[in-house]
C-alpha positions in Angstrom: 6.4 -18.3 8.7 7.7 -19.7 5.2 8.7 -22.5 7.6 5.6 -23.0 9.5 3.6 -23.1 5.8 6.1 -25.6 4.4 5.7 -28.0 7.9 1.9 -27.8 7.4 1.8 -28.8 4.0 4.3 -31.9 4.7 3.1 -33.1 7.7 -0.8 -32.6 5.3 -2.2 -30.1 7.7 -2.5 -28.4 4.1 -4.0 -30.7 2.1 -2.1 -30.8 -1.9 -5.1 -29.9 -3.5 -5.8 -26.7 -1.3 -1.9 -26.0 -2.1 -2.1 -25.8 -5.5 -5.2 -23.9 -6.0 -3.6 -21.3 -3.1 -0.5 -21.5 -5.6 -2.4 -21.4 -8.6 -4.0 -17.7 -7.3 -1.1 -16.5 -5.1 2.1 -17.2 -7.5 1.1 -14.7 -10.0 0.5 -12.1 -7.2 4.1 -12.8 -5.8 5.8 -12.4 -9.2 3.8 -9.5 -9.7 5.5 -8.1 -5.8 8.9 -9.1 -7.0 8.7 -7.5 -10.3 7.4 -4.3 -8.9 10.3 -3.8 -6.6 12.4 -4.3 -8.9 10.9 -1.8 -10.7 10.6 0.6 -8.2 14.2 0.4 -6.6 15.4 1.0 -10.3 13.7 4.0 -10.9 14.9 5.3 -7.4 18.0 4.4 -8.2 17.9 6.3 -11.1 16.9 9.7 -9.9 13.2 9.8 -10.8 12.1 10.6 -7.5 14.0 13.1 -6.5 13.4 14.7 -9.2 9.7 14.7 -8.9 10.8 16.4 -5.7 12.7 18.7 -6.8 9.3 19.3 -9.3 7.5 19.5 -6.5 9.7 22.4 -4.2 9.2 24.7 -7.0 5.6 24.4 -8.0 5.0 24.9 -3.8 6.5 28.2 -4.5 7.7 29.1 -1.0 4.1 28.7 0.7 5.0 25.2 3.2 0.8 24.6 3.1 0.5 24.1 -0.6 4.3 21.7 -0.5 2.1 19.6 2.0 -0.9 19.8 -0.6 1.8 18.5 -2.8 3.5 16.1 -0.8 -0.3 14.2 -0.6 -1.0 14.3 -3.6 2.3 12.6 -4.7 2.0 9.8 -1.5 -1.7 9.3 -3.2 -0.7 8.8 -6.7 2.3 7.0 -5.7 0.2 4.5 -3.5 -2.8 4.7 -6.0 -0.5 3.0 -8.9 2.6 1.9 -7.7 1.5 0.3 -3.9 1.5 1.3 -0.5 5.0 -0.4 0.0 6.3 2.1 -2.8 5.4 5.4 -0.6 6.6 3.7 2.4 10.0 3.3 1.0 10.9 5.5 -1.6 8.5 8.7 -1.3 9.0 8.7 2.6 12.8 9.5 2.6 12.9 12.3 -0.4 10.0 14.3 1.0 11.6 13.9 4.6 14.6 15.8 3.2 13.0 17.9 1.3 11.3 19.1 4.3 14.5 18.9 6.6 16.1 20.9 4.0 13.7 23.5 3.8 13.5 23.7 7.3 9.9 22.8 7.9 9.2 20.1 10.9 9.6 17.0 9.1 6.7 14.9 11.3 3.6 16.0 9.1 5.4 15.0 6.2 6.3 11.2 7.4 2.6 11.1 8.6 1.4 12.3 5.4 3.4 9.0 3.9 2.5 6.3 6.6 -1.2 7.4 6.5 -1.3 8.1 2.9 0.0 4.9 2.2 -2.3 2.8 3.7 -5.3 4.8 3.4 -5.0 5.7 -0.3 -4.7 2.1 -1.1 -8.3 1.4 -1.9 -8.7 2.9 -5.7 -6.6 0.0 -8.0 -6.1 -3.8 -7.5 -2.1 -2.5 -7.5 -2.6 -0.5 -5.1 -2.5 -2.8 -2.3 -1.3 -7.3 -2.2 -5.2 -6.9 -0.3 -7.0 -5.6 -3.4 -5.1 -8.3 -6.2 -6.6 -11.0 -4.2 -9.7 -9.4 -4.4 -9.7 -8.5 -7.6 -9.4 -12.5 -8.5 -12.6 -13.2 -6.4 -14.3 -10.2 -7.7 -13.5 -11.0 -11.4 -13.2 -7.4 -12.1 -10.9 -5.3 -14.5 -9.1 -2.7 -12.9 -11.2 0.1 -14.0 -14.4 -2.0 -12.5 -12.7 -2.3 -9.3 -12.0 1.4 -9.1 -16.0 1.9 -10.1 -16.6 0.0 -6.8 -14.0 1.4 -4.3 -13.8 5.1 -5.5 -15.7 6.6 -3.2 -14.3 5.1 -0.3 -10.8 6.1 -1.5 -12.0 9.7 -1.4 -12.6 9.1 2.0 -9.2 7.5 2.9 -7.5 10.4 1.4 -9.6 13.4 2.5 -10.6 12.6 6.2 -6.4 11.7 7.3 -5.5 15.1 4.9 -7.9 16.9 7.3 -6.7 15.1 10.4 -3.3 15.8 9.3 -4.1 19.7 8.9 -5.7 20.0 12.2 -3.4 18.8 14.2 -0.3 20.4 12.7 -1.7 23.3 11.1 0.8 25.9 12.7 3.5 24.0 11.2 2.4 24.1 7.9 2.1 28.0 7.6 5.5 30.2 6.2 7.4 30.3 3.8 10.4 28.3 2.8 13.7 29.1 0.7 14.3 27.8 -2.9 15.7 24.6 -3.0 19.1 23.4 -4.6 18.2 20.5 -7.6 19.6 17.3 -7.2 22.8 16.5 -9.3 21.5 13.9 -11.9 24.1 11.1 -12.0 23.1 10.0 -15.9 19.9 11.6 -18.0 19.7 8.4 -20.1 19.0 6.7 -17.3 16.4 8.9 -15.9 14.7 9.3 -19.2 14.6 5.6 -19.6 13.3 5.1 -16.0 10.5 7.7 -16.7 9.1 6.0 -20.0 9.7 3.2 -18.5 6.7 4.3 -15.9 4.5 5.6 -18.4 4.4 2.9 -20.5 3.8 0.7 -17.4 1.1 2.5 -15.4 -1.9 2.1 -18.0 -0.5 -1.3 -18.7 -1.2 -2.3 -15.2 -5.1 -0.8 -15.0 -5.7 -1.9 -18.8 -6.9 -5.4 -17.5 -3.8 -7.9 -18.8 -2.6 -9.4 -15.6 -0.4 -6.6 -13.8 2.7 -9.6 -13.7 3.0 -9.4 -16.9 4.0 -6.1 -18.0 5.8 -5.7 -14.4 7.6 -8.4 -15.7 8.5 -6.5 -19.0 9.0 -3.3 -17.2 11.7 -5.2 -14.9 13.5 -7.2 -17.5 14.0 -4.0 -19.4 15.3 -2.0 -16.4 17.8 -4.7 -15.5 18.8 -5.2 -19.5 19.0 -1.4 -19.1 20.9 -0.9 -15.8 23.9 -3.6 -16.9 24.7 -1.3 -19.6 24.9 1.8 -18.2 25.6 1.2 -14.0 25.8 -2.5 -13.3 27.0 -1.6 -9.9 23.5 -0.6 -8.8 22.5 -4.0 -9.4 22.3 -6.0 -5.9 20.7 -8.8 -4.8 19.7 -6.8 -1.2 16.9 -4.7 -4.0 15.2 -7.8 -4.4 12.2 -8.4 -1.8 13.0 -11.9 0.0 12.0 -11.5 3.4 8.6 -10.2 2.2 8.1 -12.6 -0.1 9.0 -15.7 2.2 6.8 -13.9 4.7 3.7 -13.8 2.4 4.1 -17.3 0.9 4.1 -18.3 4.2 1.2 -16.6 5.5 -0.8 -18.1 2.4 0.1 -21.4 3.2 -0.6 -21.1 6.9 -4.3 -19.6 7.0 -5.1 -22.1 3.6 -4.5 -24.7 6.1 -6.5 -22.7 9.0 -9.1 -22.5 6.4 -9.0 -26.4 5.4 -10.0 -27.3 9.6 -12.3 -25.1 9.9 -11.6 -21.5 10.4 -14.0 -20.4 7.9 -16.9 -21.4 9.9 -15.3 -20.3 13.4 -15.1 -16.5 12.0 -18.5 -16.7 10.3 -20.6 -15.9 13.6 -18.6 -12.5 14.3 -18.3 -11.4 10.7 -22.1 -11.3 10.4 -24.0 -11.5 7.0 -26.2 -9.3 4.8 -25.4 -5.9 3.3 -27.2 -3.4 5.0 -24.8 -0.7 6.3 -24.2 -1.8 9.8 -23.5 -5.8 8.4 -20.3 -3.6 6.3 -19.5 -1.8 9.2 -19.3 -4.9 11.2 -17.1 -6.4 8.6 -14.9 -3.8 7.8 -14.5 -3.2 12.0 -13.6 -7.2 12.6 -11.4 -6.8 9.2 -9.5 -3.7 11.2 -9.3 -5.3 14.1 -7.9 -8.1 13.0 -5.0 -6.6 11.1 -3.5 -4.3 14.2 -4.0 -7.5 16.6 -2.0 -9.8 13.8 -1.3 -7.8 10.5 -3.6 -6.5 7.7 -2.8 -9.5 5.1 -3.4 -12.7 7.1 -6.3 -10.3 8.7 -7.7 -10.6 4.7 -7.1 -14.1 4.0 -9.2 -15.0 7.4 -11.9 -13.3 6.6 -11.9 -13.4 2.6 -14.2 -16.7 3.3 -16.7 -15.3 5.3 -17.2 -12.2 3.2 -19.4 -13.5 0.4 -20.6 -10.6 -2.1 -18.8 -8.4 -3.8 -20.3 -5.0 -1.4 -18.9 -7.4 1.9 -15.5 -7.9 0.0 -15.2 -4.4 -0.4 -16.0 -3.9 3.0 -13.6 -6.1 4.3 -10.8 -4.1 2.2 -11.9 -0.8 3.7 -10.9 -2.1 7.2 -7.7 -4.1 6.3 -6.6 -0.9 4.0 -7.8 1.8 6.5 -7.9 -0.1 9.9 -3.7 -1.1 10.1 -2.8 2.5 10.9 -3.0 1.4 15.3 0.1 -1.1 15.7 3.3 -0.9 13.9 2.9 -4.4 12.4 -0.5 -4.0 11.5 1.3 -3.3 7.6 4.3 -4.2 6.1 4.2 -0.6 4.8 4.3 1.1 8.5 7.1 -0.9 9.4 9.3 -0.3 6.0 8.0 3.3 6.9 9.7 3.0 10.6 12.8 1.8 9.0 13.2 4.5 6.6 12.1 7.1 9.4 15.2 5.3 11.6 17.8 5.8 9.0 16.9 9.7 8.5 17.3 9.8 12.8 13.2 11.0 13.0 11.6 9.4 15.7 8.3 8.6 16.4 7.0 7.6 19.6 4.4 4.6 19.1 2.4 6.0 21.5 1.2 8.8 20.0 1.3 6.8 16.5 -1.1 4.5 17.6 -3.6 7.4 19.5 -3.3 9.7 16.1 -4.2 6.6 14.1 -7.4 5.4 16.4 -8.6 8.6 15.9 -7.7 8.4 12.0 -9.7 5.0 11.8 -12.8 5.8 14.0 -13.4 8.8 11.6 -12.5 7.3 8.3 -14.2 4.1 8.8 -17.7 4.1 9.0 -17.5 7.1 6.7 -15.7 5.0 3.7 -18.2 2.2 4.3 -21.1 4.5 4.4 -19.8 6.3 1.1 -19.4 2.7 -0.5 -22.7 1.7 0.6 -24.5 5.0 -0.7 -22.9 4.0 -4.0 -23.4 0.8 -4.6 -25.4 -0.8 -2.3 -28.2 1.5 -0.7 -31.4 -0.3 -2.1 
């Protein structure tokens, strides 16, 4: 894809000034993704999560129902403020475990990730790479964004929580044994990697561009880590295939755009804000991103959306929708992987039927919800 982009834009398919406007919006957003995982693998690395697991098997207090309560909540704070990408990878494998080791079926709980992920991605521009290149059209701070996707957000977490406890409602009854804590390797460590975090999460919603204080909080991790454990410094933790993937994707639809692919999507994604014109939207916007992938799905359409309500219908069906095919997100196939390496399977089949049924319910109902808020005359 990088190659494809970098073809276009030398053979001037993309025309130079398109580039460096794309560049000017996107580069800042890709620092920000590189900074973040950083971050994130860090504070892995140093035992945070598993320790919030560990948190979280003794506040369930045997009952397996209210350890699923918990298991959401932490997939929806996680996704909320650290991405989608971040419960795909790192909350996915520690509550697996935890449920393996408790002996609870383990399938709610990866569901409860996968779905969590993408559906609680709505509430922060961090949240999800869709909602920081909204946030630049939109010119709003982070706690204005939230103001305008709250209510939908509460959709995307309650309607696939309810989902999740119908279908596997047997499994989540009982009782499970206490749970042995995780041997922490170095408490400096840990304690650093845990300020480190709250310093950083109001940074990021307090309206200074989230690269820069993910910047900070990754310089400081890596200053920190060659002191006390160089040896969990690799260049594998560091997010190239994504981020030559994205770059590329940017390039190629800018170029789409720059012949005329604005106009050729403008007759299906309708106009007006009335609630069926943001169901339309937010449909076409779901759509797209199981038939190709929820962030070129965005780019296409970004164009054609118009006013802030359409925008944030167009993020309700490229955050909610991609829940059908497994390369509708990034996040559902870094899930997959994760999922591979703990040998759970999960039959695509049933994936994608569970998630059809996810996105007919949750759709119209998070688009109703932000129309009711902000848009019903």
């Amino acid at each position: 894809m990088l190659a494809a982009g970098a073809g276009a834009l030398a053979a001037g398919f993309l025309p130079w000034d398109s580039f460096q406007q794309m560049a000017g919006r996107t580069v800042p957003v890709l620092a920000f993704v590189l900074a973040m995982t950083v971050v994130t693998e860090l504070v892995d690395d140093a035992g945070l999560f598993r320790v919030v697991t560990d948190r979280i098997a003794a506040l369930g207090r045997g009952s397996v129902f209210l350890l699923w309560l918990l298991v959401l909540a932490l997939s929806a704070v996680a996704t909320a403020f650290l991405s989608l990408d971040t419960t795909a990878v790192l909350v996915t494998p520690v509550v697996v475990l935890l449920a393996v080791h408790a002996r609870i079926p383990p399938l709610p709980f990866a569901l409860s990730t996968v779905w969590l992920a993408n559906t609680a991605s709505l509430l922060l521009p961090v949240s999800n790479l869709t909602n920081l290149l909204a946030q630049g059209r939109l010119s709003l701070t982070p706690l204005g964004f939230a103001g305008l996707m709250w209510a939908p957000s509460l959709v995307g977490v309650l309607v696939p929580a309810l989902l999740l406890w119908l279908a596997f409602r047997k499994d989540l009854r009982g009782r499970y044994g206490p749970q042995p804590a995780h041997w922490v390797r170095d408490r400096t460590l840990l304690r650093a990697a845990g300020g480190t975090l709250l310093v950083l999460l109001p940074a990021l919603v307090s309206g200074v561009p989230v690269a820069i204080p993910a910047l900070a909080a990754a310089a400081f991790l890596l200053v920190l880590f060659l002191w006390r454990r160089p040896s969990a410094l690799r260049w594998s933790m560091l997010p190239w295939r994504p981020l030559m993937l994205t770059a590329g994707l940017f390039m190629v639809v800018e170029a789409l755009h720059s012949h005329g692919l604005t106009q050729a999507l403008a007759p299906a994604a309708g106009s007006g804000e009335a609630f069926p014109e943001l169901l339309r939207l937010a449909a076409l916007g779901a759509g797209s991103a199981n038939v190709a992938n929820n962030l070129p799905a965005y780019l296409a359409l970004e164009p054609v959306a118009g006013s802030p309500l359409r925008l944030a219908a167009l993020l309700i069906g490229v955050n909610l929708g991609p829940l059908v095919s497994p390369w509708a997100s990034l996040a559902t196939l870094l899930w997959h992987e994760r999922l591979q390496t703990l040998n759970l399977r999960v039959r695509w089949g049933g994936f994608a039927l569970a998630g059809v049924v996810v996105v007919l319910l949750a759709l119209p109902l998070a688009v109703l919800a932000l129309w009711l808020c902000n848009g019903m005359p």
